[in-house]
C-alpha positions as CSV (number, residue, x, y, z in Angstrom):
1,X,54.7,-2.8,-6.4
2,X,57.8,-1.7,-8.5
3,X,57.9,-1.6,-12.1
4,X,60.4,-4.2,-12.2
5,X,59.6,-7.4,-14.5
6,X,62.5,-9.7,-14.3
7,X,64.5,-10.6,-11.8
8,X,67.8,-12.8,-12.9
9,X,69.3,-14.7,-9.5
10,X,71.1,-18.0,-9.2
11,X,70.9,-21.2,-7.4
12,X,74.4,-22.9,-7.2
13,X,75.6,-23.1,-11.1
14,X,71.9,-22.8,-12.5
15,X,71.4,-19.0,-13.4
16,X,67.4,-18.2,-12.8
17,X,65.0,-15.8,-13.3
18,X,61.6,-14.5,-11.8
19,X,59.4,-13.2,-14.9
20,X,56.5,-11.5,-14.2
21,X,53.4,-12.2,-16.0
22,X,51.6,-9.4,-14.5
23,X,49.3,-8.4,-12.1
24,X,45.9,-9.6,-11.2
25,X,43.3,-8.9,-8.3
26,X,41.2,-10.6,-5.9
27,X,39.5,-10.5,-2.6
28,X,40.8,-12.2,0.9
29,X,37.5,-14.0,1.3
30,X,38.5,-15.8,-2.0
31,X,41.3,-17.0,0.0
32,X,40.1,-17.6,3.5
33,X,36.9,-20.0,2.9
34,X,37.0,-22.7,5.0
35,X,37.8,-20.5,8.0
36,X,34.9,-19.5,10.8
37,X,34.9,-15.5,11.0
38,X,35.8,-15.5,14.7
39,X,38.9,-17.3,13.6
40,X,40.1,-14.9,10.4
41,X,39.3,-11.9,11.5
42,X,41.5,-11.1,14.7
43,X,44.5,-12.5,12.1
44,X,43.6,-10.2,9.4
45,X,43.2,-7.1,12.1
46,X,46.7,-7.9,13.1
47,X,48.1,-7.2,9.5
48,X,45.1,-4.1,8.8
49,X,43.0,-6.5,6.7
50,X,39.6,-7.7,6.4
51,X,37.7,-10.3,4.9
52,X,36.2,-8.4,2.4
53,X,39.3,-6.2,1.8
54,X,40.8,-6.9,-2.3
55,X,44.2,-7.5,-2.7
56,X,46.5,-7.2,-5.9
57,X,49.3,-9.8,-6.4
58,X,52.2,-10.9,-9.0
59,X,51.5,-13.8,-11.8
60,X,55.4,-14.7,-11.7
61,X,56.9,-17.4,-14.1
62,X,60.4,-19.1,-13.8
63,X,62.9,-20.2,-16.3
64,X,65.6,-22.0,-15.6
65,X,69.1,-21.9,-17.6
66,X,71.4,-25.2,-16.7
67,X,73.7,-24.5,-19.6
68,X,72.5,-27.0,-21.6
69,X,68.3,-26.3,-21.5
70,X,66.4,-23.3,-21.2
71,X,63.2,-24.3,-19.0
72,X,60.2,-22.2,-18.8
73,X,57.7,-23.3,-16.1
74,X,54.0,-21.7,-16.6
75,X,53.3,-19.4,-19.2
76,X,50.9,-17.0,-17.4
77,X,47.8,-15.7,-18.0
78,X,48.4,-14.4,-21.8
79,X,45.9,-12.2,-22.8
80,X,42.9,-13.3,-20.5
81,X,43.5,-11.0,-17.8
82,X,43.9,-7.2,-18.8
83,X,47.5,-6.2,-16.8
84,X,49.1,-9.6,-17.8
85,X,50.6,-11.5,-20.8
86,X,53.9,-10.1,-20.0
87,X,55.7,-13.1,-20.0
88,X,57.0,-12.7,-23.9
89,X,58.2,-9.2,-23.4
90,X,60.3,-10.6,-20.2
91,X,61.8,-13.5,-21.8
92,X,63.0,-10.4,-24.9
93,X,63.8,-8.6,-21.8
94,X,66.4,-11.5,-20.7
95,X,67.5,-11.9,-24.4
96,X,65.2,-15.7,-25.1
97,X,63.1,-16.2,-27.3
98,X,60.2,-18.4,-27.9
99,X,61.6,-20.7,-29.9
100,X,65.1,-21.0,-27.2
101,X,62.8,-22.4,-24.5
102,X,63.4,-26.8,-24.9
103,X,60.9,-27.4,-22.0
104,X,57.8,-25.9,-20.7
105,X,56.5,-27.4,-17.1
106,X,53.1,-27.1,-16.4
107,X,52.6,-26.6,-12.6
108,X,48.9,-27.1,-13.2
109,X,46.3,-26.6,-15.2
110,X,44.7,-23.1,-13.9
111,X,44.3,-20.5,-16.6
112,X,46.7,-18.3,-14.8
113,X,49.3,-20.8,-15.5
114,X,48.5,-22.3,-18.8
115,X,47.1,-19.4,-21.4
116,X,50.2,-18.3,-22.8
117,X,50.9,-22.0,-24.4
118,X,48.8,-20.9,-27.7
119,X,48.5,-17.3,-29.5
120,X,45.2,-15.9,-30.2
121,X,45.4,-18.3,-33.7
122,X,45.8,-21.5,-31.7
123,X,49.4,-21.9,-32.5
124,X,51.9,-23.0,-30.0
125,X,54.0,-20.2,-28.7
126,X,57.0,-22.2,-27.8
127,X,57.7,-23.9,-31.3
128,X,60.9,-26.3,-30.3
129,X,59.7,-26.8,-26.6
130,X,58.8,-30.6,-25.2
131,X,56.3,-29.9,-22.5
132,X,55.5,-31.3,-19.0
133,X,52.8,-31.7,-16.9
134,X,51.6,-34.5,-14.0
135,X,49.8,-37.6,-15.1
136,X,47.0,-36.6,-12.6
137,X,46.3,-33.4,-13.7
138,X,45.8,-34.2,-17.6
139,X,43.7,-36.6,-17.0
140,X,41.4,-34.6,-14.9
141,X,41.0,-31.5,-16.9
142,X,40.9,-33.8,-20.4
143,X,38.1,-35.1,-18.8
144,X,35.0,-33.4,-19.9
145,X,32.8,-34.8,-16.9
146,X,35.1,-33.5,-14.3
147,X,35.0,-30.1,-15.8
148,X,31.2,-29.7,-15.2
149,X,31.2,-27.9,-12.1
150,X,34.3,-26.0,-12.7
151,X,33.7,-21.7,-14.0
152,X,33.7,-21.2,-17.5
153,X,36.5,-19.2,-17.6
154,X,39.0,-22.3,-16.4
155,X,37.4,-24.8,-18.3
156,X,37.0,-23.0,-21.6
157,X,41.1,-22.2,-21.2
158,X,41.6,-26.0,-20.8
159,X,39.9,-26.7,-23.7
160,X,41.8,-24.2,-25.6
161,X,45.2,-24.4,-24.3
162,X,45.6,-28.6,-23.4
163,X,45.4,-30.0,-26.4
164,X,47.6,-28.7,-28.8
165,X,50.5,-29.3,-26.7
166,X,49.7,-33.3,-26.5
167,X,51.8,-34.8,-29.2
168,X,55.0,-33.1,-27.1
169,X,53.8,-33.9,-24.0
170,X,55.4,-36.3,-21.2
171,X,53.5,-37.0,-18.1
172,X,55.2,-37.4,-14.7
173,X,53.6,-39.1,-11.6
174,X,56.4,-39.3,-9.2
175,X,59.3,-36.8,-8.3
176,X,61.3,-36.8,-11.9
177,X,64.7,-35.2,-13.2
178,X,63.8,-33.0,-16.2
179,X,67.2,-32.0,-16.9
180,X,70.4,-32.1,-14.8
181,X,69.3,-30.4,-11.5
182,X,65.6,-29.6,-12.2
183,X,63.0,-31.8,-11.1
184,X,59.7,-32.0,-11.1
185,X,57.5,-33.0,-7.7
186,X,54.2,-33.5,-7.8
187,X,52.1,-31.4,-4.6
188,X,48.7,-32.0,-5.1
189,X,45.8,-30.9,-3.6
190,X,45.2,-27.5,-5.5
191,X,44.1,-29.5,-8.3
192,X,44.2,-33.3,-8.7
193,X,48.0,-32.8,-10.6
194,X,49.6,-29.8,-9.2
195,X,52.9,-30.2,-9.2
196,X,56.1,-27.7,-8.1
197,X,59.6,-27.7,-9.4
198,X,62.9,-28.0,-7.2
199,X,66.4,-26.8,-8.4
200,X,69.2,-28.0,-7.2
201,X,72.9,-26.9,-7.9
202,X,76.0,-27.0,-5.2
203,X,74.4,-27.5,-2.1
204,X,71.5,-24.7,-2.8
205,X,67.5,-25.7,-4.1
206,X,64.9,-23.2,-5.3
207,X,61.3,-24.3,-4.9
208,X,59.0,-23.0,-7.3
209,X,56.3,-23.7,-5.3
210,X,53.3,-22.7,-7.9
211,X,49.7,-22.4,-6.4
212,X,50.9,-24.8,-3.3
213,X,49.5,-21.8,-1.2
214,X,48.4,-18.4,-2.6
215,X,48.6,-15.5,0.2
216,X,51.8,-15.4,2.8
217,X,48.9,-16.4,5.6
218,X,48.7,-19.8,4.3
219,X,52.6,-20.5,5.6
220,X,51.5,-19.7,9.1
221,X,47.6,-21.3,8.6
222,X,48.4,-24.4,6.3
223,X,44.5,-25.3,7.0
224,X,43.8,-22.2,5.8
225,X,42.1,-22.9,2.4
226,X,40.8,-21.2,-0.8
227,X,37.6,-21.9,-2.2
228,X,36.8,-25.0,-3.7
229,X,37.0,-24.3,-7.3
230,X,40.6,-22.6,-6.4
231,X,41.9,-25.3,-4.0
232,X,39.9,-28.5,-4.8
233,X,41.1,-30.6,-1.9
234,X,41.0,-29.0,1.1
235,X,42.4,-31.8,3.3
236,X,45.1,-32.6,0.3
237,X,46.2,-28.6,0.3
238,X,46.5,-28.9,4.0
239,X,48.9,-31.9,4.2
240,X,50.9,-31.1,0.9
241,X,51.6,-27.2,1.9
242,X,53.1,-29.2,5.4
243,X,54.9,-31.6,3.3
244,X,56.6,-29.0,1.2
245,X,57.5,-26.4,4.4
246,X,58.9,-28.5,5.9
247,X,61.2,-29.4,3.0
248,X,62.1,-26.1,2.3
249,X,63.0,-25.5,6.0
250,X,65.1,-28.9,6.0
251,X,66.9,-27.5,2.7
252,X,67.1,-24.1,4.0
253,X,65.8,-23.8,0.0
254,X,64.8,-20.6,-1.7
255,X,61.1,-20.4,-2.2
256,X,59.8,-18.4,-5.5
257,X,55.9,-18.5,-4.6
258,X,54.2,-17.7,-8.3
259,X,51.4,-15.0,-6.2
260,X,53.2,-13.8,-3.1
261,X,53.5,-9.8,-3.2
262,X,56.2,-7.8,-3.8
263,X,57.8,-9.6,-7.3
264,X,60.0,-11.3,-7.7
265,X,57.5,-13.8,-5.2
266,X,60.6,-15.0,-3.6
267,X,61.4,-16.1,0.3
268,X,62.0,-18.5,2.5
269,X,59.6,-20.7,4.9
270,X,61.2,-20.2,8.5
271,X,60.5,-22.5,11.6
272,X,58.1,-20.7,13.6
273,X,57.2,-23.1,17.0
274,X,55.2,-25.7,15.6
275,X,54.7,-23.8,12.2
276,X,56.0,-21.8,9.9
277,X,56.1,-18.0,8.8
278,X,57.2,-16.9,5.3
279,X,60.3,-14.4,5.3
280,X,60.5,-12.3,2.1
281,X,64.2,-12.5,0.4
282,X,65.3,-8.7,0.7
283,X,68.0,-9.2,-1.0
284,X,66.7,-10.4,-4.3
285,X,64.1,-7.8,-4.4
């Protein structure tokens, strides 16, 4: 992975940019759960993987500059994960600060996606911003009884992180125009409210597709699922990763996919048969 951190491209008129957050680590069998052995393995042996093999992968944020806003969707992991809260120094990096951003859109509530909306005092990070976030999803992780069987470390970030934005919140629950050209869409299924963002200017849409699948396998297996506490609904994943391919091949949109190795996450879903296959964007990395 390059040292790069940003990544300024544009879609139509809208100038955008890939930020990353930083870098986390996991393991494939994180990502693979709901699949028999006999099934994974011959896939993974294709590509040199295994199950067990751990894998490192971007945390990459968006902002969006119509001319008129400055849109920041997810604020990254902050200082929960050593190797991320990067987002600050990317936005200094692209000449924004804090207080330039109007909107913040939550894709979801995951701590990977949500920790940099408070400093280590509790106060908001983006003073000026309005935020956004799906009806569905705030009401599930404000919710203590849903949170019960969730780990500690994504509950205890909810807790921190949710409510000090409420009183400059708006909740969605159907496709919604932020701002001239940015919408919101909701896609759940990896949680209850997990939404992803389109952008739309002359003929061209970006999809920030957020969590809606996690490894470049799950374009080519959309029943391919991540365990439960990652990907709640396994049937809902399944039928909203379909939903949004097939959009993106329709629109022949670029996809920015918030964990897909190398940074800047972005690529395009290509028709593959019945399926799909993910196509990295060489020329935006």
């Amino acid at each position: 992975m390059s040292d790069k951190t940003v990544h300024k491209f544009v879609v139509g008129s809208i100038v955008c940019a890939a930020i990353l957050d930083g870098i986390s680590e996991g393991t494939l069998d994180l990502l693979f759960a709901n699949v028999p052995l006999e099934i994974v393995t011959p896939v993974l042996a294709r590509d040199n993987l295994r199950r067990e093999d751990s894998f490192v992968y971007p945390n990459t944020c968006l902002l969006v500059s119509t001319g008129g806003h400055r849109l920041l969707v997810d604020t990254g992991f902050g200082d929960i994960e050593p190797g991320c809260g990067k987002l600050l120094s990317g936005l200094q990096e692209l000449g924004v600060e804090p207080k330039d951003i109007d909107i913040v859109v939550l894709s979801h509530a995951h701590g990977d996606h949500i920790s940099g909306n408070t400093d280590a005092e509790g106060r908001i990070v983006f003073p000026n911003a309005d935020w956004v976030m799906a009806k569905d999803e705030w009401n599930f992780w404000t919710v203590p009884e849903n949170l019960a069987h969730l780990p500690p470390i994504y509950t205890d970030i909810a807790r921190r992180q949710l409510p000090p934005i409420a009183k400059r919140l708006t909740l969605v629950d159907r496709e919604t125009e932020l701002v001239p050209g940015v919408f919101a869409v909701p896609l759940p299924g990896h949680t209850p409210g997990h939404m992803v963002v389109a952008v739309r200017s002359d003929g061209r849409e970006l999809l920030y597709t957020a969590d809606a699948m996690l490894h470049p396998l799950h374009v080519e297996h959309p029943e391919w699922c991540a365990l439960e506490w990652a990907d709640f609904d396994w049937e809902g994943v399944t039928r909203s990763r379909r939903q949004i391919y097939a959009r993106a091949v329709a629109e022949d949109a670029l996809v920015l996919a918030f964990h897909f190795h190398p940074f800047p996450s972005l690529g395009y879903i290509r028709q593959a048969g019945d399926g799909w296959r993910w196509e990295t964007a060489q020329d935006q990395v």
